[in-house]
PDB file of N, CA, C and O in Angstrom:
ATOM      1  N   UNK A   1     -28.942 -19.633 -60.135  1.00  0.00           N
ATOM      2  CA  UNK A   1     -29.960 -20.312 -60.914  1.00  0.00           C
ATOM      3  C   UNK A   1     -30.927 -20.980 -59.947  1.00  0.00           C
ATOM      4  O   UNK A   1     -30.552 -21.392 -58.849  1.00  0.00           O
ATOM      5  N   UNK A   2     -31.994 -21.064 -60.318  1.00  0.00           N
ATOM      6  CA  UNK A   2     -33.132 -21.912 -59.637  1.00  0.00           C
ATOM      7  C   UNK A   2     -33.484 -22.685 -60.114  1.00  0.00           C
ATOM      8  O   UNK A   2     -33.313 -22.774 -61.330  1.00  0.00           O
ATOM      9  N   UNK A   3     -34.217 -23.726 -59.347  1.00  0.00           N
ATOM     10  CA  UNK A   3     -34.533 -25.393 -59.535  1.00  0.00           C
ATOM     11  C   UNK A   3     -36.226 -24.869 -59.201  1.00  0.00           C
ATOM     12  O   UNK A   3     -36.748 -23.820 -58.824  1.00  0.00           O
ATOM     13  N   UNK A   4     -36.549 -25.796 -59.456  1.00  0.00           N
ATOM     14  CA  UNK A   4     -38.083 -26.373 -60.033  1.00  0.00           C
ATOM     15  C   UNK A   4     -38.740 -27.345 -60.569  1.00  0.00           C
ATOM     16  O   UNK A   4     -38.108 -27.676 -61.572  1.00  0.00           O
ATOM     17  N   UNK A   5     -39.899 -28.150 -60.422  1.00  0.00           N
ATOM     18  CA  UNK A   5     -40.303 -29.360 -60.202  1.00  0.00           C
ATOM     19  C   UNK A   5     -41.670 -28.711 -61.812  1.00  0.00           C
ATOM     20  O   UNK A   5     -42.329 -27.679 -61.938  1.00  0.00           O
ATOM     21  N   UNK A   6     -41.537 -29.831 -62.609  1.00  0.00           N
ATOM     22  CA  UNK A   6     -42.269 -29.764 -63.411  1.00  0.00           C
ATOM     23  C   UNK A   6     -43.349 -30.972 -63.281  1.00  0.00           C
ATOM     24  O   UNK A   6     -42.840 -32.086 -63.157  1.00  0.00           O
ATOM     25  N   UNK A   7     -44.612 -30.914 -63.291  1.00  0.00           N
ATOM     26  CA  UNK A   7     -45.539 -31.985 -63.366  1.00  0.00           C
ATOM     27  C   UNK A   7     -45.841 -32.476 -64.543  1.00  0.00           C
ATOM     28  O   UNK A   7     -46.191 -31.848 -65.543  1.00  0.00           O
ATOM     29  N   UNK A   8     -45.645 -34.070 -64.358  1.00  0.00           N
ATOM     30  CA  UNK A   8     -46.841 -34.764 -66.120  1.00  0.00           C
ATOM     31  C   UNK A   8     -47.779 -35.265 -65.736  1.00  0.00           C
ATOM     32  O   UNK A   8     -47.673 -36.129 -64.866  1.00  0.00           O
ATOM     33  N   UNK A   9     -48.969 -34.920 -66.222  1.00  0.00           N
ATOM     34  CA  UNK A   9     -50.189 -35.648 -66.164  1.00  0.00           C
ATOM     35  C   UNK A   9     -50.611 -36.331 -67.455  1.00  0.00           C
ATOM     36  O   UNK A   9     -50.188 -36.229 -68.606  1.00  0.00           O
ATOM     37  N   UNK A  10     -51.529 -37.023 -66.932  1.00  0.00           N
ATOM     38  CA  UNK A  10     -52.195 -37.855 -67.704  1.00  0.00           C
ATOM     39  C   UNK A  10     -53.015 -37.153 -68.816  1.00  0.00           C
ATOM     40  O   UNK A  10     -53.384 -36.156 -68.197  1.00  0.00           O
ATOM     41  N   UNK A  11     -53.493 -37.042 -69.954  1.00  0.00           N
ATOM     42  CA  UNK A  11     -54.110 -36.223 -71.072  1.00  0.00           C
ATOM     43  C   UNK A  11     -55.489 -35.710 -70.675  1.00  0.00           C
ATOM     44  O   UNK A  11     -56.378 -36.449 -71.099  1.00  0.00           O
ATOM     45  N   UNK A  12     -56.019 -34.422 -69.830  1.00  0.00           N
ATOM     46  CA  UNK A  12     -56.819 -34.861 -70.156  1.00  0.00           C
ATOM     47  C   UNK A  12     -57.378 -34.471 -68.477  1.00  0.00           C
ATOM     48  O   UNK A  12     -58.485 -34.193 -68.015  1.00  0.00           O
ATOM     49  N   UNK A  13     -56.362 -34.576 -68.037  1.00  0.00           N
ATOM     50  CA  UNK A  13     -56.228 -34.059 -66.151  1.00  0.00           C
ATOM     51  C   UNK A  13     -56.244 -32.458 -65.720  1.00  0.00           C
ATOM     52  O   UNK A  13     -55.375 -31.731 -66.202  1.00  0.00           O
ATOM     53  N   UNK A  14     -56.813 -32.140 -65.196  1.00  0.00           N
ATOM     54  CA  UNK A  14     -56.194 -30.577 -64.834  1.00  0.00           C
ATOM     55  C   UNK A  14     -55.826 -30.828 -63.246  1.00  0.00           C
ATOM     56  O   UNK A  14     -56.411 -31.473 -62.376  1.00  0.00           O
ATOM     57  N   UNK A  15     -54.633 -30.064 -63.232  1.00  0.00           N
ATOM     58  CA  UNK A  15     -53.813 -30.218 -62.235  1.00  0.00           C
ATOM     59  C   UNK A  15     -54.103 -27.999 -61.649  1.00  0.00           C
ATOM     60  O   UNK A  15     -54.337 -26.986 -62.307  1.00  0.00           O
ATOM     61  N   UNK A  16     -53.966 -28.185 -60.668  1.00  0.00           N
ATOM     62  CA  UNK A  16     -53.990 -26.175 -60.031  1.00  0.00           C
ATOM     63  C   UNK A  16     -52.388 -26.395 -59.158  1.00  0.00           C
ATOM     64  O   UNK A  16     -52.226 -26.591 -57.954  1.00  0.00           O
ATOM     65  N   UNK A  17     -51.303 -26.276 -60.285  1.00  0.00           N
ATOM     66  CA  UNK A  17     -50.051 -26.134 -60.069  1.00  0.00           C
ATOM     67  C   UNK A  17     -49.890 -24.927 -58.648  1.00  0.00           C
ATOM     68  O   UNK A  17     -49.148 -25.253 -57.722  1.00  0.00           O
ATOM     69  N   UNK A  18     -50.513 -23.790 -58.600  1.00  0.00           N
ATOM     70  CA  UNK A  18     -50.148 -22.790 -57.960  1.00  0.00           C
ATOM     71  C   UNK A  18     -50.551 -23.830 -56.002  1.00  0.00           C
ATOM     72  O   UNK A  18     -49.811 -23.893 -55.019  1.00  0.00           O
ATOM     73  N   UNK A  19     -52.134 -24.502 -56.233  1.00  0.00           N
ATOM     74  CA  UNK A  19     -52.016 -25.140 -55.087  1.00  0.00           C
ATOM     75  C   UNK A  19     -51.559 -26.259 -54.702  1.00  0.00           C
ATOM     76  O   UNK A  19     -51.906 -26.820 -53.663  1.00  0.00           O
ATOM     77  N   UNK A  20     -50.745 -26.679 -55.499  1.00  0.00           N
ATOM     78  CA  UNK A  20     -49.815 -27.666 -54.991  1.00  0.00           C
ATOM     79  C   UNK A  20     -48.760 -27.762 -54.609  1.00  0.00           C
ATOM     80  O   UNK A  20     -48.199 -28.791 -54.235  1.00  0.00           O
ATOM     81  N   UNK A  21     -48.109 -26.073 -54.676  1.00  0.00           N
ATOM     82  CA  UNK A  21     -46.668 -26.274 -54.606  1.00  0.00           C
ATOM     83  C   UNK A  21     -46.101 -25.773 -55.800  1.00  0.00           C
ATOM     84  O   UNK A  21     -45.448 -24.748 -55.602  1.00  0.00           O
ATOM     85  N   UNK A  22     -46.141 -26.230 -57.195  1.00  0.00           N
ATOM     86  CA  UNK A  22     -45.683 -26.637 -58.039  1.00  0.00           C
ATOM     87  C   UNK A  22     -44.934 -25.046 -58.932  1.00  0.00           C
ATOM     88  O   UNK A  22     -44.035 -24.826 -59.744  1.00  0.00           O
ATOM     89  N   UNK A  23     -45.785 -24.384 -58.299  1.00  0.00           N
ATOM     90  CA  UNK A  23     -45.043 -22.346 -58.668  1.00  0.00           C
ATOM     91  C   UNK A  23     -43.690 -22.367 -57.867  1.00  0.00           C
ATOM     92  O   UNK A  23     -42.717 -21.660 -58.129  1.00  0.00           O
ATOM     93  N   UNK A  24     -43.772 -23.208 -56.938  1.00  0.00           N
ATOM     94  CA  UNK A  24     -42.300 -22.571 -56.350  1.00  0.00           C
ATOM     95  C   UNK A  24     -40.891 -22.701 -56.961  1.00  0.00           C
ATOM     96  O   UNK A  24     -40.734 -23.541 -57.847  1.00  0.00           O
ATOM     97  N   UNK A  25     -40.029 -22.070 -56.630  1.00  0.00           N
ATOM     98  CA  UNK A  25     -38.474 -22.086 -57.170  1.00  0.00           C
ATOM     99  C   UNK A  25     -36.966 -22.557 -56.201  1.00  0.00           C
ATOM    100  O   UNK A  25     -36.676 -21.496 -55.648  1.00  0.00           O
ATOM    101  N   UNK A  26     -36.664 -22.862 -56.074  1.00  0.00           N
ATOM    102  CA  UNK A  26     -35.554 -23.570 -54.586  1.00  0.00           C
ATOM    103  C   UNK A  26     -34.350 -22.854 -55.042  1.00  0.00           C
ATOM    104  O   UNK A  26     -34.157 -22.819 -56.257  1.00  0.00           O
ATOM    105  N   UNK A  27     -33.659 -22.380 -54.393  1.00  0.00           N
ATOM    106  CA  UNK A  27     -32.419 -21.643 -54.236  1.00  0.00           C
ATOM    107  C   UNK A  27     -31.023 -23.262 -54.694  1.00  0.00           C
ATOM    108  O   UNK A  27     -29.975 -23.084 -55.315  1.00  0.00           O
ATOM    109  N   UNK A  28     -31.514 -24.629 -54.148  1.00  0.00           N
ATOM    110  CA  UNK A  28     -30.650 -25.765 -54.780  1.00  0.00           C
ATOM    111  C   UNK A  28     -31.216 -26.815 -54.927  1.00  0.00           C
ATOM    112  O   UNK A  28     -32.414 -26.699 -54.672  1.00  0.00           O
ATOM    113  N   UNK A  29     -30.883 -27.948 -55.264  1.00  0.00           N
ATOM    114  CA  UNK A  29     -31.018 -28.451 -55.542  1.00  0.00           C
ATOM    115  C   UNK A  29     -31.756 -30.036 -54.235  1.00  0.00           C
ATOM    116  O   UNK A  29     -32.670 -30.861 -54.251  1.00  0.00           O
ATOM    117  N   UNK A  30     -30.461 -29.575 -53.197  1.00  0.00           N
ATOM    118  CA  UNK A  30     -31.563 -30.299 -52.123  1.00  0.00           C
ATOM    119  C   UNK A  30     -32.409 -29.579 -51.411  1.00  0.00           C
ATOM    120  O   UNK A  30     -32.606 -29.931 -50.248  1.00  0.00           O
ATOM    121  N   UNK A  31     -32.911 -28.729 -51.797  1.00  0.00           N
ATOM    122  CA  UNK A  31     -33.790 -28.123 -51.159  1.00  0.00           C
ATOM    123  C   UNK A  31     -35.132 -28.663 -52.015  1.00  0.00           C
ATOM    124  O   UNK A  31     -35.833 -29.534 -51.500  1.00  0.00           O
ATOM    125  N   UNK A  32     -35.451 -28.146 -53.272  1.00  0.00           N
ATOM    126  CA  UNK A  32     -36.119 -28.902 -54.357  1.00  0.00           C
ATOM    127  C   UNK A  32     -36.506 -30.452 -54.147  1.00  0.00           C
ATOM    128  O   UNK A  32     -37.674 -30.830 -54.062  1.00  0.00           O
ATOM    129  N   UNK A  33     -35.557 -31.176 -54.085  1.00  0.00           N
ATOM    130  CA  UNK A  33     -35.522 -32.656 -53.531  1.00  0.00           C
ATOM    131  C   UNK A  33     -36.376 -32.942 -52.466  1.00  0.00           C
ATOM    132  O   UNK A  33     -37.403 -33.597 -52.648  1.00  0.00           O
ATOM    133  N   UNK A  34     -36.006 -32.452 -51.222  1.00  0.00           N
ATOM    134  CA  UNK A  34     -36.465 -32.294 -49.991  1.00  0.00           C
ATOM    135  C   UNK A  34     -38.216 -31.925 -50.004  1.00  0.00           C
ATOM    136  O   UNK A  34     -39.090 -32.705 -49.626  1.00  0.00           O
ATOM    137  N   UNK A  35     -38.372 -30.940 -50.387  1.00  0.00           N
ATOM    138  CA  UNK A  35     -39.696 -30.479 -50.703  1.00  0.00           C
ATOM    139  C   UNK A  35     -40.712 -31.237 -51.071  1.00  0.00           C
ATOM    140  O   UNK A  35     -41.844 -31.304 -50.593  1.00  0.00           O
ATOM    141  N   UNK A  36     -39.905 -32.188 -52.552  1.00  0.00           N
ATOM    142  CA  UNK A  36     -40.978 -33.160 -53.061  1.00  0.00           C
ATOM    143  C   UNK A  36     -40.957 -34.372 -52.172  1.00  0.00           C
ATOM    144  O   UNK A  36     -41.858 -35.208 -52.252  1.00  0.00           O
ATOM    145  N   UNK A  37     -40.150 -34.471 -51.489  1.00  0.00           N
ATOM    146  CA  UNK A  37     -40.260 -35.717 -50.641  1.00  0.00           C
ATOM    147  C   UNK A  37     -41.669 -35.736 -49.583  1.00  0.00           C
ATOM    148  O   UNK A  37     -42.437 -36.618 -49.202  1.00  0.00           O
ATOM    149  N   UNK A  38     -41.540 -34.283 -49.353  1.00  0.00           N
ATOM    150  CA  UNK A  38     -42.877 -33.938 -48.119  1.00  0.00           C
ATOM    151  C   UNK A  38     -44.369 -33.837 -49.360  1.00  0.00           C
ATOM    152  O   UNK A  38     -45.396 -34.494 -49.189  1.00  0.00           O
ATOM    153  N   UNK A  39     -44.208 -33.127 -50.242  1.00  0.00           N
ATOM    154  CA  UNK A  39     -45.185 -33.279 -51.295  1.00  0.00           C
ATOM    155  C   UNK A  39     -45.607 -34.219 -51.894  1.00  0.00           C
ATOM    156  O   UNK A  39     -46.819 -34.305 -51.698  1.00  0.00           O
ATOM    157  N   UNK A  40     -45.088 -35.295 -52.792  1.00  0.00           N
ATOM    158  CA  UNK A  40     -45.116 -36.382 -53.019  1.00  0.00           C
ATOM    159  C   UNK A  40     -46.965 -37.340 -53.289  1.00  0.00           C
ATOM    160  O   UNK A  40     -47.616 -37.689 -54.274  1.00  0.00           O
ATOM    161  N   UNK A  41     -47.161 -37.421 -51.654  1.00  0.00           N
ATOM    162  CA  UNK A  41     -48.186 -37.752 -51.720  1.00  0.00           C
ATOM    163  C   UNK A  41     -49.250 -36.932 -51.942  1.00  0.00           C
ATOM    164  O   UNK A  41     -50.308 -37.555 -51.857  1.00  0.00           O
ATOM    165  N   UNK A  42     -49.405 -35.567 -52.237  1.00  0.00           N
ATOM    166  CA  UNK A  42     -50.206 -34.395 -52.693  1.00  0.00           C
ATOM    167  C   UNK A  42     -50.441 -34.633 -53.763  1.00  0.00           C
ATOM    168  O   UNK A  42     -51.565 -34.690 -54.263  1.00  0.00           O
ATOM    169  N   UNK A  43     -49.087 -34.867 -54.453  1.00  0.00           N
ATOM    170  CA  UNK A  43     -49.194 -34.453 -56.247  1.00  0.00           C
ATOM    171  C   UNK A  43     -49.532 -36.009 -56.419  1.00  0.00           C
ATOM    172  O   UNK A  43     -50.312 -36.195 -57.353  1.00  0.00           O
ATOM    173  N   UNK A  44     -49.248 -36.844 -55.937  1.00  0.00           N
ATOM    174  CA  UNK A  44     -50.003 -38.036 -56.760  1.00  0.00           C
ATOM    175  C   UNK A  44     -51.385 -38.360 -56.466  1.00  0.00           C
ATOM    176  O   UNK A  44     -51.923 -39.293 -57.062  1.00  0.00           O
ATOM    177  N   UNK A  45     -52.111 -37.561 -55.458  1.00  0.00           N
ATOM    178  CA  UNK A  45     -53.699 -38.029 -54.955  1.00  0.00           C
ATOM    179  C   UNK A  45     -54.094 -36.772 -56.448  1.00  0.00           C
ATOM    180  O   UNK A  45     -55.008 -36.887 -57.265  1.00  0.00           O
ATOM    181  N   UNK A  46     -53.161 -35.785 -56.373  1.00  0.00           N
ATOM    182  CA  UNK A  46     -54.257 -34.600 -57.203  1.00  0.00           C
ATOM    183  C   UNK A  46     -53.890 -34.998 -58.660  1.00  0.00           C
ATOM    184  O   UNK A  46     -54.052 -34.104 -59.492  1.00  0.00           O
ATOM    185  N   UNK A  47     -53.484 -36.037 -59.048  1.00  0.00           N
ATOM    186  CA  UNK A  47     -53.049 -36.878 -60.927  1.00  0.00           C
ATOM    187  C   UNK A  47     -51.548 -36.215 -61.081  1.00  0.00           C
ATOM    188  O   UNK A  47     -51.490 -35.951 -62.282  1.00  0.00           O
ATOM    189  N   UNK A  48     -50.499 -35.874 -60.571  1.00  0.00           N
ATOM    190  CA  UNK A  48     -49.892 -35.733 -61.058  1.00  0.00           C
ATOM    191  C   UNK A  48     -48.500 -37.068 -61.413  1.00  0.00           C
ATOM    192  O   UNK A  48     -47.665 -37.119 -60.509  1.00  0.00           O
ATOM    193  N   UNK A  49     -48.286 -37.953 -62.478  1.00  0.00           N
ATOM    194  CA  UNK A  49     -47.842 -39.139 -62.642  1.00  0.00           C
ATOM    195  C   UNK A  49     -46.096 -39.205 -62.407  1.00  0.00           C
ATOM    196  O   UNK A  49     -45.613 -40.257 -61.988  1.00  0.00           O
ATOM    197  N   UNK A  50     -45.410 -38.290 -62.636  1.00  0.00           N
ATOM    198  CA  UNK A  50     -44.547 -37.872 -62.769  1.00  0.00           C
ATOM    199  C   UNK A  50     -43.762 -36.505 -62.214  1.00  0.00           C
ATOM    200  O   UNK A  50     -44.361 -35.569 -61.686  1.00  0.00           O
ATOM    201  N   UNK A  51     -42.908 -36.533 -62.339  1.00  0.00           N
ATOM    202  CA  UNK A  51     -42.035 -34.951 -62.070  1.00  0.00           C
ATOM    203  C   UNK A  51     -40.833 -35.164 -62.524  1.00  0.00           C
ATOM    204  O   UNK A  51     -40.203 -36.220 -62.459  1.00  0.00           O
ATOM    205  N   UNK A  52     -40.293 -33.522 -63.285  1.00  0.00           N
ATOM    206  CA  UNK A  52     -38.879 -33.600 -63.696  1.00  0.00           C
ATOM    207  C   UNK A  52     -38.390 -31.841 -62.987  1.00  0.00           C
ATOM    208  O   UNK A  52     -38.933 -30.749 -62.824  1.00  0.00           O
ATOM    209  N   UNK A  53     -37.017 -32.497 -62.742  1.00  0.00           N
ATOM    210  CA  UNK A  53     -36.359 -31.550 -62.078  1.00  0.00           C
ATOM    211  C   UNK A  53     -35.790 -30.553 -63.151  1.00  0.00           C
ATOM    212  O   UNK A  53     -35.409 -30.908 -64.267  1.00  0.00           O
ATOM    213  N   UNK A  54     -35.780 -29.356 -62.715  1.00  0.00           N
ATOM    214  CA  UNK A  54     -34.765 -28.815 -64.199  1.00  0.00           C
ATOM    215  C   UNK A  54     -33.614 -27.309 -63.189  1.00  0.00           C
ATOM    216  O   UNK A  54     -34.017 -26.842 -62.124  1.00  0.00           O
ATOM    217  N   UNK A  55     -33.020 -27.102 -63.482  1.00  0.00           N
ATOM    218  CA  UNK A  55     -32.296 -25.886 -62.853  1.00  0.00           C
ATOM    219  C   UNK A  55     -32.132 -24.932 -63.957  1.00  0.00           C
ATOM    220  O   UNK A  55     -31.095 -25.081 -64.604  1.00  0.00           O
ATOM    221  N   UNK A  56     -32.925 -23.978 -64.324  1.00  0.00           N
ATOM    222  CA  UNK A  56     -33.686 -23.146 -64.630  1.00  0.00           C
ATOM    223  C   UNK A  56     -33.903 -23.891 -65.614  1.00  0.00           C
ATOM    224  O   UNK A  56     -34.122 -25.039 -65.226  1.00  0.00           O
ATOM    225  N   UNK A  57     -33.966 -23.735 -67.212  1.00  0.00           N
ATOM    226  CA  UNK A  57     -34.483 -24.673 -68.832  1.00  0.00           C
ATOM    227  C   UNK A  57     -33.669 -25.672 -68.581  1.00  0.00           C
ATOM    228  O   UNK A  57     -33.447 -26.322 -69.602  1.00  0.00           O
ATOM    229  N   UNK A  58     -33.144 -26.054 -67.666  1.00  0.00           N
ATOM    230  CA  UNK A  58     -32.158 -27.211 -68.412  1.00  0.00           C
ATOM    231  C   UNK A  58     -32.574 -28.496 -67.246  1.00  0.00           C
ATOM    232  O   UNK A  58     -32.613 -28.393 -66.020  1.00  0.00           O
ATOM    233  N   UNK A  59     -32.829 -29.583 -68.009  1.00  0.00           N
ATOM    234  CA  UNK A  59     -33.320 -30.820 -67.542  1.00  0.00           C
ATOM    235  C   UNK A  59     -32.294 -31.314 -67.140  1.00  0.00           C
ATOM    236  O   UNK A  59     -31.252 -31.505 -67.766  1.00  0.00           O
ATOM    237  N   UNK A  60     -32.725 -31.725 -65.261  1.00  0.00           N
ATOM    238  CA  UNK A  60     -31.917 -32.359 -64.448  1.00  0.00           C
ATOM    239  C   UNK A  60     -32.121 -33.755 -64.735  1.00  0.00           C
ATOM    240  O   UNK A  60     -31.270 -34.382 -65.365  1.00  0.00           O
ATOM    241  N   UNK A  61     -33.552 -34.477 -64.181  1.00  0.00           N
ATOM    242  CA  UNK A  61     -33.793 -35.656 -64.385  1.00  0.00           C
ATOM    243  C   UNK A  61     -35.390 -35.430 -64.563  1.00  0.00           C
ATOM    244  O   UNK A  61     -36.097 -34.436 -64.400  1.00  0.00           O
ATOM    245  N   UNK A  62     -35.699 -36.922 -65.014  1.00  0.00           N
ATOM    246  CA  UNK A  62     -36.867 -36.916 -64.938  1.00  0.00           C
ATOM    247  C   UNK A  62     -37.262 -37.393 -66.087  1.00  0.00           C
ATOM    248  O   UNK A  62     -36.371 -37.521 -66.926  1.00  0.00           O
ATOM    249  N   UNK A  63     -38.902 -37.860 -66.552  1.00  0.00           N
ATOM    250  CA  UNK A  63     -39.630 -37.860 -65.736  1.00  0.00           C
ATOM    251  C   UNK A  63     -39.574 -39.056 -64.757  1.00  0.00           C
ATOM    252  O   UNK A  63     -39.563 -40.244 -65.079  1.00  0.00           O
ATOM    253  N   UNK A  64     -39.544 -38.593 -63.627  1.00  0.00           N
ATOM    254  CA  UNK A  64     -39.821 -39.665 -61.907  1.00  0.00           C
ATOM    255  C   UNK A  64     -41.191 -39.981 -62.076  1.00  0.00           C
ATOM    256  O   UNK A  64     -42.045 -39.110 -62.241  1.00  0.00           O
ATOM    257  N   UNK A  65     -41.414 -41.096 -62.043  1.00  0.00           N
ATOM    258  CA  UNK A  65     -42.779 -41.649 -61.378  1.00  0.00           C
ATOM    259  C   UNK A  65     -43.047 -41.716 -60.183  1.00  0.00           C
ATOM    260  O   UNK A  65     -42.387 -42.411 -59.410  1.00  0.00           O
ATOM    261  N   UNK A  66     -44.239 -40.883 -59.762  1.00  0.00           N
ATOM    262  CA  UNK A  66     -44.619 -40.460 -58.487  1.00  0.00           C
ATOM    263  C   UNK A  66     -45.585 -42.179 -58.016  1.00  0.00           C
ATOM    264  O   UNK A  66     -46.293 -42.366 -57.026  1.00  0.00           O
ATOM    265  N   UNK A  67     -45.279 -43.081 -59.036  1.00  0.00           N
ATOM    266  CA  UNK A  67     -46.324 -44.289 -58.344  1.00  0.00           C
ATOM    267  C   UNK A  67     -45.644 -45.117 -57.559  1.00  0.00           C
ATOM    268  O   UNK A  67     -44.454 -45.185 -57.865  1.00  0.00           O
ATOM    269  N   UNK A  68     -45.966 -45.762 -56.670  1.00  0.00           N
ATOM    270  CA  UNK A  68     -46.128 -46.806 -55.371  1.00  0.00           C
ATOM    271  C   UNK A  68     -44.956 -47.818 -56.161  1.00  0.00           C
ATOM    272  O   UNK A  68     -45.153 -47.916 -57.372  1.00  0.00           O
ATOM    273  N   UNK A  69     -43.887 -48.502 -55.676  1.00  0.00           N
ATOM    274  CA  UNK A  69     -42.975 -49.003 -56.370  1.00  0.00           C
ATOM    275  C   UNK A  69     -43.709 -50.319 -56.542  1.00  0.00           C
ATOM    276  O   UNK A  69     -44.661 -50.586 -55.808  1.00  0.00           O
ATOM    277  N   UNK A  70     -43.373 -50.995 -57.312  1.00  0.00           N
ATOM    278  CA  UNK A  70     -44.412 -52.231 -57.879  1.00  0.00           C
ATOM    279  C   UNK A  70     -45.822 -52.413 -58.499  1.00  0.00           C
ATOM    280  O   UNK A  70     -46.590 -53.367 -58.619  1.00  0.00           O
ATOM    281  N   UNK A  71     -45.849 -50.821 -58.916  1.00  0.00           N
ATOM    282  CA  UNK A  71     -47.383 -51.134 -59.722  1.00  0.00           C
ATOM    283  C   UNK A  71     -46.569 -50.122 -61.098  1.00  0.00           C
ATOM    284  O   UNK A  71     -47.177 -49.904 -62.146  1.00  0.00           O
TER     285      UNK A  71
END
Protein backbone atom coordinates (compact mmCIF):
# COMPACT_ATOMS: atom_id res chain seq x y z
CA UNK A 1 0.00 0.00 0.00
CA UNK A 2 1.06 3.59 -0.47
CA UNK A 3 0.99 6.71 1.63
CA UNK A 4 0.27 10.16 0.45
CA UNK A 5 -0.10 13.66 1.68
CA UNK A 6 -3.42 15.31 0.95
CA UNK A 7 -3.62 19.26 0.96
CA UNK A 8 -6.51 21.73 2.56
CA UNK A 9 -6.76 24.98 1.41
CA UNK A 10 -8.47 27.78 2.14
CA UNK A 11 -11.90 28.25 -0.25
CA UNK A 12 -11.11 29.78 -2.91
CA UNK A 13 -7.06 29.08 -3.29
CA UNK A 14 -5.65 27.18 -6.17
CA UNK A 15 -2.92 25.17 -5.16
CA UNK A 16 -0.63 23.19 -8.63
CA UNK A 17 -0.44 19.91 -6.46
CA UNK A 18 1.74 18.24 -9.30
CA UNK A 19 4.44 21.28 -8.44
CA UNK A 20 4.60 20.88 -5.11
CA UNK A 21 5.20 17.53 -4.51
CA UNK A 22 1.82 16.71 -3.61
CA UNK A 23 1.33 13.73 -6.80
CA UNK A 24 3.80 11.74 -5.10
CA UNK A 25 3.21 8.25 -3.35
CA UNK A 26 5.92 6.83 -0.51
CA UNK A 27 6.49 3.18 -0.36
CA UNK A 28 5.95 4.00 4.06
CA UNK A 29 5.10 5.76 6.08
CA UNK A 30 8.44 7.45 7.27
CA UNK A 31 9.33 8.13 4.20
CA UNK A 32 5.99 10.30 3.58
CA UNK A 33 6.75 11.96 7.01
CA UNK A 34 10.24 12.75 6.14
CA UNK A 35 9.39 14.36 2.84
CA UNK A 36 6.90 16.78 4.37
CA UNK A 37 9.29 17.76 6.86
CA UNK A 38 11.70 19.08 3.89
CA UNK A 39 8.42 20.43 2.08
CA UNK A 40 6.63 22.00 4.71
CA UNK A 41 7.71 25.39 4.11
CA UNK A 42 6.71 25.11 0.21
CA UNK A 43 3.22 24.10 0.87
CA UNK A 44 2.57 26.74 3.39
CA UNK A 45 4.17 29.90 1.29
CA UNK A 46 1.97 28.30 -1.84
CA UNK A 47 -1.73 28.35 0.77
CA UNK A 48 -1.65 25.10 1.59
CA UNK A 49 -3.20 25.22 5.58
CA UNK A 50 -3.11 21.78 6.38
CA UNK A 51 -2.20 18.11 5.36
CA UNK A 52 -3.61 14.64 6.03
CA UNK A 53 -1.80 11.51 5.73
CA UNK A 54 -3.76 8.53 4.38
CA UNK A 55 -2.20 4.94 3.33
CA UNK A 56 -3.99 4.44 0.30
CA UNK A 57 -8.27 5.70 1.17
CA UNK A 58 -7.78 5.23 4.57
CA UNK A 59 -7.06 8.26 6.89
CA UNK A 60 -3.93 8.15 8.92
CA UNK A 61 -4.06 11.55 10.59
CA UNK A 62 -4.81 14.76 9.92
CA UNK A 63 -5.79 17.53 9.16
CA UNK A 64 -2.02 18.93 10.50
CA UNK A 65 -1.71 22.52 10.48
CA UNK A 66 1.10 23.55 8.43
CA UNK A 67 1.05 27.11 10.64
CA UNK A 68 3.97 28.54 12.80
CA UNK A 69 3.10 27.10 16.40
CA UNK A 70 1.43 30.01 18.29
CA UNK A 71 -0.55 31.74 15.73
Amino acid sequence: MSWRWQADKPRGVVIDAAGLGLEQTFPAQGDAESWLGEAYPELAEAGVTAVSLFEGDRLVYGPMSLAPEGT
